[in-house]
N, C-alpha and C positions, 0 to 999 in steps of 0.2 A: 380699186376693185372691192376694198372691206367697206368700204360708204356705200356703192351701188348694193352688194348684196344686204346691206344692213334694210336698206330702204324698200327692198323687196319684203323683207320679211314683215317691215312696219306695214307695207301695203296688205300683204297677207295676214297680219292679225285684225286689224281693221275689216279685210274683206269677210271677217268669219265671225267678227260682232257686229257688222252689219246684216251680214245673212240672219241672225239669230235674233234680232231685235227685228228682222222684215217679218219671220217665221211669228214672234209674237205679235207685235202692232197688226199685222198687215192682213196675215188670214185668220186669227183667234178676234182681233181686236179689243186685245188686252193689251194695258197701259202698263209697262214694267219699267223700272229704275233700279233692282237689283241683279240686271241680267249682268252688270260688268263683276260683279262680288263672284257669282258663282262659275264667271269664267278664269276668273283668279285664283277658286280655289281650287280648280281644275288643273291650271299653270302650276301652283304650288304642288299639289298630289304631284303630277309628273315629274316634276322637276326632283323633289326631295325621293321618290322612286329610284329614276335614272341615276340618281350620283350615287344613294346608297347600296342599291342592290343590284346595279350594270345590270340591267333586264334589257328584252327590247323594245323597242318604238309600240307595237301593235300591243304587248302588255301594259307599259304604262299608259295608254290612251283608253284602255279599259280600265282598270284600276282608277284614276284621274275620273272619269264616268262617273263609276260606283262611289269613291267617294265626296262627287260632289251632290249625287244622288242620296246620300244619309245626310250631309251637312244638311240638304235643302228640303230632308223630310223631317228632320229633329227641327228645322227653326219655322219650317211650315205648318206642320202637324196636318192634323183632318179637318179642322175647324176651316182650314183658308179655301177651302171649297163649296163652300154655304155663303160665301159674302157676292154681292155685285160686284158693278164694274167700278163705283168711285169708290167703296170700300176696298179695293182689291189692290188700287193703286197704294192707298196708308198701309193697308197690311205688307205691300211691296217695302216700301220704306220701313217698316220695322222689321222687317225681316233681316234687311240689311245692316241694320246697324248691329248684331250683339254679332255676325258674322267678320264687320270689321273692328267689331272692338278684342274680337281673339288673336286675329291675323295680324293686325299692328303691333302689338306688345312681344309677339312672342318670335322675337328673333332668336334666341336658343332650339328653335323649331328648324329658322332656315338660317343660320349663322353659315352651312356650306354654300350656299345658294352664294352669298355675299361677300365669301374671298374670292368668288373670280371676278 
């Protein structure tokens, strides 16, 4: 029964970075490669929320929001709103990377995350 429910869950995060990469490609048609960072850092936000401060489900999914909504305005800025569509893909990509170069090192961040 802990495989079957594991597997639903895998199908349901997959079905909600599908949705969100249809929502970009499909009716923007914009070309994204950082939409998996910023749903990571959304999973982190909640996750280090819920262990530390026992809140509930409907605050950490706002909170989780909000902060992936500043990560993704401090490494966007104003500027990533004036480029085109094949410039928008590269600013995609660097956007993403100083987002994964914070998130990998710093397991003192999620060190609770990683005793369970």
């Amino acid at each position: 029964m802990e495989y079957i429910l594991h597997i639903i869950i895998l199908i349901c995060i997959y079905a909600i970075l599908s949705l969100s990469l249809n929502l970009l490609v499909g009716y923007t048609g914009i070309l994204s490669v950082a939409n998996a960072v910023f749903y990571g850092v959304r999973a982190y936000v909640a996750a280090l929320i819920a262990l530390r401060l026992d809140s509930p489900f409907l605050l950490n999914l706002i909170l989780a929001m909000i902060g992936a909504a500043i990560i993704g305005a401090v490494c966007s800025g104003r500027w990533f709103f004036r480029v085109l569509d094949s410039e928008c893909l590269i600013l995609d990509i660097q956007r993403q990377h100083p987002v994964s170069g914070i998130w990998y090192p710093a397991s003192g961040i999620c060190e609770r995350i990683y005793d369970y």
